[in-house]
SEPA-50404 format. One record per residue (C-alpha): residue in one letter; x, y, z. Coordinates in nm, 4 decimals. Example, Ala and Ser with C-alpha at 12.3 -4.5 7.8 and 13.67 -1.06 7.14 Angstrom:
# SEPA-50404
   vodren         xx         yy         zz
        A     1.2300    -0.4500     0.7800
        S     1.3670    -0.1060     0.7140
***
This chain:
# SEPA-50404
   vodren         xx         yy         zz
        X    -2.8841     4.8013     0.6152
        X    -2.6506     4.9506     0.3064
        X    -2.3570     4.7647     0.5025
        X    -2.5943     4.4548     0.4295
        X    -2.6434     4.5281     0.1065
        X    -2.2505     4.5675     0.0250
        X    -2.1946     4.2398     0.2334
        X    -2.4817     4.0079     0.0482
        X    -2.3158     3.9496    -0.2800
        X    -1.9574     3.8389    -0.0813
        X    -2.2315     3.5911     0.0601
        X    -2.3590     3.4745    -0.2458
        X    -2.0260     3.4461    -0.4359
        X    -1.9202     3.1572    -0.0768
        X    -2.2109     3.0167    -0.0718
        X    -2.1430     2.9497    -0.4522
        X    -1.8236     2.8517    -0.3883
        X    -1.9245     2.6147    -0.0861
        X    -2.1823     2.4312    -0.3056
        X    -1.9176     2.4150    -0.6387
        X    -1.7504     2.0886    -0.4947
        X    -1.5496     1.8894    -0.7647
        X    -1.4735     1.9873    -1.1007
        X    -1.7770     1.8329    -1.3386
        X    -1.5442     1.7185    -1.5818
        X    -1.3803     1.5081    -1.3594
        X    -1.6990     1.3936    -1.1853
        X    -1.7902     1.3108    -1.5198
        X    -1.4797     1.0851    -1.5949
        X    -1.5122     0.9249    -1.2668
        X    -1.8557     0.8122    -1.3761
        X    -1.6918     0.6848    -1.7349
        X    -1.4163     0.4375    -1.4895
        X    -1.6575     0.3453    -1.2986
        X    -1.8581     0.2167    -1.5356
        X    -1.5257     0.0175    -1.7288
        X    -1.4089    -0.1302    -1.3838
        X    -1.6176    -0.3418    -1.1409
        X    -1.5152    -0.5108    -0.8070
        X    -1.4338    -0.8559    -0.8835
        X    -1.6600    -0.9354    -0.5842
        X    -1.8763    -0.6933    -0.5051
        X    -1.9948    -0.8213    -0.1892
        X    -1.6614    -0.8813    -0.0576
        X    -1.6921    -0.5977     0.2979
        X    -1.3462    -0.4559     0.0841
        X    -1.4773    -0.3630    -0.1917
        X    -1.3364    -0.0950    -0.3487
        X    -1.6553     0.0865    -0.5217
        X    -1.8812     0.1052    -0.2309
        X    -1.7573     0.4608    -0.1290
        X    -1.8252     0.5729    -0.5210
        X    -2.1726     0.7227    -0.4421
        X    -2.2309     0.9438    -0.7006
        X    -2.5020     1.1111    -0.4957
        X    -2.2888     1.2340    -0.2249
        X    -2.2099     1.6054    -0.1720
        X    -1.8490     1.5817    -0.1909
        X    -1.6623     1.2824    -0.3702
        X    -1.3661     1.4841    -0.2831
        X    -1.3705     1.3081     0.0902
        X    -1.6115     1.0344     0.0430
        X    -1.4632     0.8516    -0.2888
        X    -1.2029     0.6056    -0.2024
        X    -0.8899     0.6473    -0.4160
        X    -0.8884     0.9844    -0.4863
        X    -0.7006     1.3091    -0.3472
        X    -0.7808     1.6282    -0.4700
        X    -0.6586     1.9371    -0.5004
        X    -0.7239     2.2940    -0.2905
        X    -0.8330     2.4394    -0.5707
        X    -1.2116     2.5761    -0.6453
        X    -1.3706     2.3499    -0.8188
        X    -1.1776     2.0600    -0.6458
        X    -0.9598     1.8762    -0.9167
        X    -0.8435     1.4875    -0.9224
        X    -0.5009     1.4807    -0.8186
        X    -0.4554     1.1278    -0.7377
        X    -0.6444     0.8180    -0.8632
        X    -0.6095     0.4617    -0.6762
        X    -0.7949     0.2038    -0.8268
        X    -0.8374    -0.0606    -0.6384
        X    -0.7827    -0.1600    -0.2390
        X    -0.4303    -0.3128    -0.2536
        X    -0.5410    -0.5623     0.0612
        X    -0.4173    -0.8942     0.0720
        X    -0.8018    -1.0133     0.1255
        X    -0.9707    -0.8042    -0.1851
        X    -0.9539    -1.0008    -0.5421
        X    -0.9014    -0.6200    -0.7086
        X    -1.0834    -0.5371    -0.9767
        X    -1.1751    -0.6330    -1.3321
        X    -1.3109    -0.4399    -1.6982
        X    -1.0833    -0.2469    -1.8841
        X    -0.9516     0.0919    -1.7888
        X    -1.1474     0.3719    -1.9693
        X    -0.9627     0.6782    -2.1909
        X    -1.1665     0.8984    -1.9772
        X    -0.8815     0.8714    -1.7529
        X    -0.7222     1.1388    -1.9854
        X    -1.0034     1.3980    -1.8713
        X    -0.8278     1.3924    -1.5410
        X    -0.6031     1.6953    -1.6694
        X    -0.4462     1.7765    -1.2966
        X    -0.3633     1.4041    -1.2741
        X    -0.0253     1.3367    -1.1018
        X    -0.0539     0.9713    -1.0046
        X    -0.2212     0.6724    -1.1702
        X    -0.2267     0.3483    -0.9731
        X    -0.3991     0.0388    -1.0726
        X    -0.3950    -0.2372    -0.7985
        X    -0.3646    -0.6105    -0.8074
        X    -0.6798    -0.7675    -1.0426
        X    -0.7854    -0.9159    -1.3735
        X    -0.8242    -0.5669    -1.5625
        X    -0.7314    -0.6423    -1.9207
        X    -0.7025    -0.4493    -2.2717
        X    -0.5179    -0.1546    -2.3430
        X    -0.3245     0.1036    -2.1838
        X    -0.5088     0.3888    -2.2966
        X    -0.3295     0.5912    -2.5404
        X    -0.4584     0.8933    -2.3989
        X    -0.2766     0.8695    -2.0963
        X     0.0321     1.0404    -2.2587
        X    -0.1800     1.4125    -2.2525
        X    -0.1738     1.4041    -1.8781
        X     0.1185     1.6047    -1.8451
        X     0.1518     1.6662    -1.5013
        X     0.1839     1.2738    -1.4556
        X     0.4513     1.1532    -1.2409
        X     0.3778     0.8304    -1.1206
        X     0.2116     0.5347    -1.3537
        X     0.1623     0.2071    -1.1360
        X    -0.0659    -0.0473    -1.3356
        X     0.1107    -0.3904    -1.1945
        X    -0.0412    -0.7476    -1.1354
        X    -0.3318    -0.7475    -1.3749
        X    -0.3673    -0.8864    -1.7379
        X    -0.3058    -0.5204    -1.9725
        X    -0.2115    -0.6180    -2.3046
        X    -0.1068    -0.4604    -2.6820
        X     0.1831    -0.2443    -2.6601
        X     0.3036     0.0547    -2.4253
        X     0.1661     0.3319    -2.5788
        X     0.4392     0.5657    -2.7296
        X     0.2422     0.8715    -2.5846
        X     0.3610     0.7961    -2.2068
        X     0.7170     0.8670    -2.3084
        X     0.6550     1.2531    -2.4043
        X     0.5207     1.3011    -2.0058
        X     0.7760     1.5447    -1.9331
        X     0.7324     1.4992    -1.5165
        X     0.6725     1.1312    -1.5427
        X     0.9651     0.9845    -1.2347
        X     0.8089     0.6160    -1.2223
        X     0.6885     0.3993    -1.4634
        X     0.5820     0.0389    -1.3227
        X     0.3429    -0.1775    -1.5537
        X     0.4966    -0.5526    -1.4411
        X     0.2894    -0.8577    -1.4238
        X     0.0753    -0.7785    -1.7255
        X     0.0784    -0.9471    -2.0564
        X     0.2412    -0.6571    -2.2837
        X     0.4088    -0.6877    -2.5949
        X     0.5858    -0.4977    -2.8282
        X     0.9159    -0.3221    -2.7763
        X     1.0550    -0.0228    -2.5405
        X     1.0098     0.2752    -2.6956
        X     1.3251     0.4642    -2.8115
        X     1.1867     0.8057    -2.6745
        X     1.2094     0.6684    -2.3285
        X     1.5812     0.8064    -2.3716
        X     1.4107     1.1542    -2.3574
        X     1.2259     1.1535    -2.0387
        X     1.5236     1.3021    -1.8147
        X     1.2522     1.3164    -1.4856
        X     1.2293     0.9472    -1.5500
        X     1.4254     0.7842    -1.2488
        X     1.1895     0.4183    -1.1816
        X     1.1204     0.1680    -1.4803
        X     0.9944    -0.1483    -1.3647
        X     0.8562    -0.3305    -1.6870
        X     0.9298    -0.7474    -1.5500
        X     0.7177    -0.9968    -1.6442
        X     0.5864    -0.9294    -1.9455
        X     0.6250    -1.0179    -2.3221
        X     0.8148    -0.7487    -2.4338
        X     1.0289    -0.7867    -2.7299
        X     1.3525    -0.5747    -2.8959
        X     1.6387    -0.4527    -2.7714
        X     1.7150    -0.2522    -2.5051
        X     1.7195     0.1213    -2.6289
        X     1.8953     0.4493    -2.4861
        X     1.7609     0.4726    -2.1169
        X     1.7700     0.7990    -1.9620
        X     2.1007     0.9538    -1.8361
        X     1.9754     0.9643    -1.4562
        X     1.7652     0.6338    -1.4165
        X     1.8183     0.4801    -1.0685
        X     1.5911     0.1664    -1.1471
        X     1.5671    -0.0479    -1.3739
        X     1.3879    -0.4007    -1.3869
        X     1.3122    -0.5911    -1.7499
        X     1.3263    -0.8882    -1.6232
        X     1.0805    -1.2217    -1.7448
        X     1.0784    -1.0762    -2.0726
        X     1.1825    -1.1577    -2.4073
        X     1.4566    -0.9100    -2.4892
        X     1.7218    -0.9944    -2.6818
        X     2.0804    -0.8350    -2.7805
        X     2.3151    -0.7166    -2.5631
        X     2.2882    -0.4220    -2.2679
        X     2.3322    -0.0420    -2.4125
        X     2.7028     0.0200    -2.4755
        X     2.9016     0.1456    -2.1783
        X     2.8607     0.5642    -2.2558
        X     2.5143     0.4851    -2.2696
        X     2.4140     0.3322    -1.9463
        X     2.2989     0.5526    -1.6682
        X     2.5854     0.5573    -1.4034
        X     2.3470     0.6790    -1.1764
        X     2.1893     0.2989    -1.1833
        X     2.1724     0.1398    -0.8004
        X     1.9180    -0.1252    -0.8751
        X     1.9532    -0.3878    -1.2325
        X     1.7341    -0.6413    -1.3347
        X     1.7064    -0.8346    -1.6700
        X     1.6732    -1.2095    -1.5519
        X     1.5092    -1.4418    -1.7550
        X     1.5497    -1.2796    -2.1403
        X     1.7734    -1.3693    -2.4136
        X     2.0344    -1.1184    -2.3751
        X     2.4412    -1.2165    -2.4947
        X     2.7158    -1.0666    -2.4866
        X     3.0083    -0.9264    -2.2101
        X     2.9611    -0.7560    -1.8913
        X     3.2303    -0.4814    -1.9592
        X     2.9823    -0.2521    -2.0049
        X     2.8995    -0.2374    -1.6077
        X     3.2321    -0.1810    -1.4980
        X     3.1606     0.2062    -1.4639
        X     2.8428     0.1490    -1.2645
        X     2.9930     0.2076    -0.9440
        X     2.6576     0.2819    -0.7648
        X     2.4937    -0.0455    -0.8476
        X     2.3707    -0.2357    -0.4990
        X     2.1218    -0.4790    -0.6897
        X     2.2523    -0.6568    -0.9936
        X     2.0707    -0.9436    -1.1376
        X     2.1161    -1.0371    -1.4872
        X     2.0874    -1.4491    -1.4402
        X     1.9513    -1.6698    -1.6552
        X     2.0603    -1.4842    -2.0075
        X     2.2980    -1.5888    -2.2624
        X     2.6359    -1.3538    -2.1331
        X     2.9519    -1.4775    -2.1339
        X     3.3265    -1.3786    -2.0916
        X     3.4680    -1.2816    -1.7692
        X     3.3228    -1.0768    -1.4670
        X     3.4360    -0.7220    -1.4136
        X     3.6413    -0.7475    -1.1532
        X     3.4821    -0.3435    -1.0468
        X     3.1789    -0.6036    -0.9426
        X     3.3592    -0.7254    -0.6895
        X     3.2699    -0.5041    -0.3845
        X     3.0427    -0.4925    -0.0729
        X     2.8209    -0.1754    -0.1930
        X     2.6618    -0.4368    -0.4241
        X     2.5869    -0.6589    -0.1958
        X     2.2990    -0.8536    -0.3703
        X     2.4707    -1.0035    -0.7841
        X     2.2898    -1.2597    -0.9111
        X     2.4579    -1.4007    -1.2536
        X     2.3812    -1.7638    -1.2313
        X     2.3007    -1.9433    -1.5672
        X     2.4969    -1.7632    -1.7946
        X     2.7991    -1.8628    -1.9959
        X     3.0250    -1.6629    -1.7755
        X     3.3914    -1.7567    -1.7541
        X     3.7581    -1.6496    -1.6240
        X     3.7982    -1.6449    -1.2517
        X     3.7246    -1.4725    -0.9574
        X     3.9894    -1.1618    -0.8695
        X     4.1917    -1.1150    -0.6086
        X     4.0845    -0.8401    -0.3830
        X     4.2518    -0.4914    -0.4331
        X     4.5457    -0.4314    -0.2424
        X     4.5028    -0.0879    -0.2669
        X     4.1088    -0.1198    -0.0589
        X     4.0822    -0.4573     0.0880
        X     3.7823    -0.3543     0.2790
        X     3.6085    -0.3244    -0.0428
        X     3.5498    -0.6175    -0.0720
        X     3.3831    -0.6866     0.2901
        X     3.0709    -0.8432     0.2688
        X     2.8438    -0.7741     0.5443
        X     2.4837    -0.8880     0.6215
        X     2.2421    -0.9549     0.4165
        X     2.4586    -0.9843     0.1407
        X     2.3891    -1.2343    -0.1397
        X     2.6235    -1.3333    -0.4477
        X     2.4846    -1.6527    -0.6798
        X     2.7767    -1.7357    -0.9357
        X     2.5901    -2.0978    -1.0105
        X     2.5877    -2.2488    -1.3475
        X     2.8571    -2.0887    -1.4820
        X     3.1916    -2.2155    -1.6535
        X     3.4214    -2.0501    -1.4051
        X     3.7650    -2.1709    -1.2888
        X     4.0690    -2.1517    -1.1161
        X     4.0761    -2.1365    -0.7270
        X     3.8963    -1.9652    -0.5274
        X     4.0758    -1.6009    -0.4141
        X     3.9289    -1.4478    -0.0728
        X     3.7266    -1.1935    -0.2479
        X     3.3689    -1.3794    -0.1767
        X     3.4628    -1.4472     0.2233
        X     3.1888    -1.3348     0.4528
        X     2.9176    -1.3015     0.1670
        X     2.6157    -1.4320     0.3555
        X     2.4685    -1.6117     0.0746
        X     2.7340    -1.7460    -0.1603
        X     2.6198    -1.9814    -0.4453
        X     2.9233    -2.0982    -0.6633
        X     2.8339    -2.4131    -0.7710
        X     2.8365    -2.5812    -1.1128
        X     3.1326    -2.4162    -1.2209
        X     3.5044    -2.5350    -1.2701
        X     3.6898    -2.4399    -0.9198
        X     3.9833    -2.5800    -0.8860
        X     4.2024    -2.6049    -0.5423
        X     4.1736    -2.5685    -0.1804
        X     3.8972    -2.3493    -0.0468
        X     4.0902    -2.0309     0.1488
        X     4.0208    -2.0582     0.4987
        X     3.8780    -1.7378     0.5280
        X     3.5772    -1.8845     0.3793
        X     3.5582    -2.1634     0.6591
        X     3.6320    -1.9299     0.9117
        X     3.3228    -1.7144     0.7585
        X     3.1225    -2.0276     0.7915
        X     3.2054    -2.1891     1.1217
        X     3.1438    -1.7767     1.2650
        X     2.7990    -1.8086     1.1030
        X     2.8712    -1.4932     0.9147
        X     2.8117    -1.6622     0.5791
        X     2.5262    -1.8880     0.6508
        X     2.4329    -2.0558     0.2731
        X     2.7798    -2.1804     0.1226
        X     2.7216    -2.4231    -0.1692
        X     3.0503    -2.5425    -0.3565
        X     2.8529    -2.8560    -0.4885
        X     2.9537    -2.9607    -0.8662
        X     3.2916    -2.8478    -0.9016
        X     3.6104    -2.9791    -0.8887
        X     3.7462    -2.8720    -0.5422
        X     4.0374    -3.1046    -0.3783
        X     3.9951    -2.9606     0.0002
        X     3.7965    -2.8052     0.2723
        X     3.9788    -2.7600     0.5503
        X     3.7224    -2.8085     0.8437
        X     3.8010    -2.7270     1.2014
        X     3.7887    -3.0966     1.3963
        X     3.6095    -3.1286     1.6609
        X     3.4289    -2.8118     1.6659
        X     3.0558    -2.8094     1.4836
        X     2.8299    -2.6078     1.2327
        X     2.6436    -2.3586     1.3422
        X     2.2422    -2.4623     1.3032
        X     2.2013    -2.1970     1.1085
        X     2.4609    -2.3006     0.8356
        X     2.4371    -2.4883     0.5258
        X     2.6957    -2.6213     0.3446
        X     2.7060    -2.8305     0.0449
        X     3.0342    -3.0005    -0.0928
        X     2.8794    -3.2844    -0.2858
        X     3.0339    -3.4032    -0.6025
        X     3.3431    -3.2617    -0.5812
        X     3.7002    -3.4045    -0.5958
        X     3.7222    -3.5365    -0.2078
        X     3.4901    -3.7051     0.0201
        X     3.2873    -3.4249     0.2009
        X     3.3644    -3.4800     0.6045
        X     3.0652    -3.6179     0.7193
        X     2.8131    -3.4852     0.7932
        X     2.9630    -3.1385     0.7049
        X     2.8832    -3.0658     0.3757
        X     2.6479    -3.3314     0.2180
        X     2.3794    -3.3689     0.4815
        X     2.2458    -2.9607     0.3746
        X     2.2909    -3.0072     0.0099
        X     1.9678    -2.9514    -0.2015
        X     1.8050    -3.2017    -0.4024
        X     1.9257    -3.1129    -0.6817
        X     2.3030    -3.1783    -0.6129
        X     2.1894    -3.5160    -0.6423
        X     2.3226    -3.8535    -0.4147
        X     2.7487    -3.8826    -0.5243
        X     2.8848    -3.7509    -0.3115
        X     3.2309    -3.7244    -0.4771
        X     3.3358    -3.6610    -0.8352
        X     3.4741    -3.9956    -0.9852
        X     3.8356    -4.0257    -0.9973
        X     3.8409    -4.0301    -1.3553
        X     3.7209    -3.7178    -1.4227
        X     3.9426    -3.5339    -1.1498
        X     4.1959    -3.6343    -1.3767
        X     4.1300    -3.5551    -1.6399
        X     4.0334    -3.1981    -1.5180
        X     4.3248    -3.1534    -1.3479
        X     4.5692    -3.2354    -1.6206
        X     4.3787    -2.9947    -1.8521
        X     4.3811    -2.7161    -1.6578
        X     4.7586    -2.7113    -1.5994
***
């Protein structure tokens, strides 16, 4: 009986502990998002608030979206809002600041919907915040100032909204920080200082302006670049030290000058710099490492719309997807290049709009199916059907430069 008696308030204090469940502050701010967000179709068999039965024992493992912690009372460690299926519309409202009374928070994640207004401001108190994923819905005003003093924050990612503003200059700060993906908003500004160990980076569909952050300021840990479709000028010297970069896009902007001949190499096998005012030629490849410059599979260079001459080196040979035209090439293509082609290692060669005298196709022996090749409207007559009968639309119906204009090329470029 005394052994009882020394044993029955250990079985009080569990049973307590049994019944405590999840912390009733964040029960409570589950209730507050719950009542900003709804299911854009409620009835749909995916919809994501079903499970949010506020009467069950333990939200902990009956609430979809949430993890929680060990801990006694249970604490939200994770919060996913939304399905993420191809099949469920996602969800709409705005998202509530009682987001911020999620103080063991370490992921945010907003999925696919029509959620608009603010980011909440309160967000940046959630310090042990690492991940912040509110993509593909319509969040407008600015990015709240606060998110860049999260000292564990390692990816940011609020694309496909309708954000304005500018990019905070404390982001320099946040040296955890190794994902920003901000594309396809309205952001304004420059560029600022990004932090010195970033390893992704996408801006693009914005409305920056200027030119990128001077050389000593860009991370050289960078492996993946995007800042397509802004109003950014100036040269590309400021990349040449970026020699872990294996995603570059930076097309349709305003740069110009030549290309860093340090982007010229099969570790960044996917450069996209069409629609620029780029000019100068393409290098040589390194006699010191030839295989450098290898392209393998899957790789994908787009040069197109440019103002780029001279003839073409071998540098490019074996890229898989190779866009150079629109420019000014002069010459005889190297044979490399149509021994890439008839191989089917590069598979997408367009040449069309330049000023190219010869390609030196192997008679008698076809193209792969799997090949196109566009010569249009240069200066020679395409062999037929090689290299008109796979051109886009958009190269148009000559199929050879008038004679004219050959020329007059020609004799300038001498």
């Amino acid at each position: 009986m005394r052994m009882f008696l020394l044993l029955l308030p250990l079985v009080l204090l569990l049973s307590a502990v049994e019944t405590q469940g999840i912390s009733v502050v964040d029960l409570s701010a589950l209730r507050e998002i719950k009542k900003s967000l709804t299911d854009i179709t409620s009835s749909s068999p995916n919809a994501f608030f079903t499970s949010w039965d506020f009467t069950a024992p333990d939200p902990c493992s009956s609430f979809a979206g949430i993890t929680c912690s060990l801990s006694i009372p249970e604490r939200v460690t994770t919060l996913t809002l939304g399905t993420g299926l191809s099949d469920s519309p996602g969800l709409a409202g705005t998202l509530s600041p009682a987001i911020s009374n999620l103080s063991e928070l370490t992921q945010l994640v907003l999925f696919t919907g029509i959620v608009t207004g603010p980011v909440p401001d309160q967000i940046g108190t959630l310090k042990k915040l690492s991940v912040i994923s509110l993509t593909n819905n319509r969040l407008t005003g600015s990015i709240p100032t606060s998110i860049f003093t999260l000292p564990n924050l390692h990816t940011l990612d609020l694309s496909h909204n309708q954000l304005t503003g500018t990019i905070p200059g404390s982001i320099s700060e946040l040296s955890s920080l190794k994902v920003v993906v901000l594309g396809s908003n309205k952001i304004s500004g420059e560029i600022p200082i990004l932090p010195t160990e970033l390893l992704h980076l996408d801006l693009s569909n914005n409305e920056l302006s200027g030119m990128l952050p001077r050389k000593i300021r860009m991370p050289l840990t960078l492996r993946y670049l995007s800042v397509s479709g802004n109003r950014l000028w100036g040269p590309l010297s400021v990349l040449e030290s970026l020699s872990e970069l294996v995603y570059l896009d930076l097309s349709m902007n305003r740069f110009s000058g030549t290309i860093p001949s340090s982007l010229f190499r099969s570790t960044l096998s996917s450069m996209y710099l069409q629609r620029n005012n780029l000019t100068g030629r393409i290098p040589q490849p390194p006699l010191s490492s030839p295989a450098a410059t290898v392209y393998g599979p899957g790789s994908t260079v787009d040069l197109s719309h440019n103002s780029l001459t001279g003839e073409l080196t071998n540098t490019l040979a074996g890229v898989e997807t190779l866009f150079l035209n629109n420019n000014r090439f002069t010459g005889t293509v190297p044979k490399d290049y149509v021994e890439s082609v008839y191989s089917g290692n590069t598979r997408t060669l367009y040449l069309q709009h330049n000023y190219i005298a010869e390609f030196p196709v192997k008679e008698g022996l076809p193209l792969p199916d799997s090949v196109a090749l566009c010569l249009s409207y240069n200066c020679m007559v395409p062999p037929v059907p090689v290299g008109f009968m796979a051109c886009p639309a958009s190269a148009g119906g000559q199929i050879s430069r008038p004679v004219k204009q050959c020329s007059a090329f020609n004799t300038s470029m001498a």
